[in-house]
N, C-alpha and C positions, 0 to 999 in steps of 0.2 A: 168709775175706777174700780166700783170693789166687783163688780160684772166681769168684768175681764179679766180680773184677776181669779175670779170663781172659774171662768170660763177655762184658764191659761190651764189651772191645776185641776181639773175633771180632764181636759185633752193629755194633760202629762199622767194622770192616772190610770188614762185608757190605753195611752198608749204602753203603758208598763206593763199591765195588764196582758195586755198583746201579746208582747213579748214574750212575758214570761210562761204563758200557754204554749206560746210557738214553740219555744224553747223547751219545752215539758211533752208537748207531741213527739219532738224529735229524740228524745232521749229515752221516750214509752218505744218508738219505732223499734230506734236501736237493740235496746234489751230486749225485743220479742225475738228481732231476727236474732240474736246471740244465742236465744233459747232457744229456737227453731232449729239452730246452727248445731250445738250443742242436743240436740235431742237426735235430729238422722245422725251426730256423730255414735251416739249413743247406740241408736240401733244398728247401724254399720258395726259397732262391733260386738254385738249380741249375735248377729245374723254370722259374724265372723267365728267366736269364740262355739257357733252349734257348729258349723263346719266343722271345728278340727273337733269335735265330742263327737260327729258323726250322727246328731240329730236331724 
């Protein structure tokens, strides 16, 4: 009894565990691309603001 019951809750621990990495990959993914997003926006309009300075 107390085996399986050891067993049931290392399976429910891993698989939290699981989860909550997956869940943590995806949300690291997210913010790089936003930054990524955010940074050519960034230089788009650096590359913009020398055009009209005539750099």
């Amino acid at each position: 009894m107390f085996k399986s019951l050891l067993t049931v809750t290392i399976l429910l621990c891993y698989n939290l565990c699981n989860t909550l990495s997956i869940k943590i990959k995806c949300e690291d993914e997210e913010s790089i691309f936003q930054l990524a997003q955010r940074e050519s926006r960034l230089v788009g309009r650096d590359s913009e603001y020398g055009k009209e300075n005539g750099l």
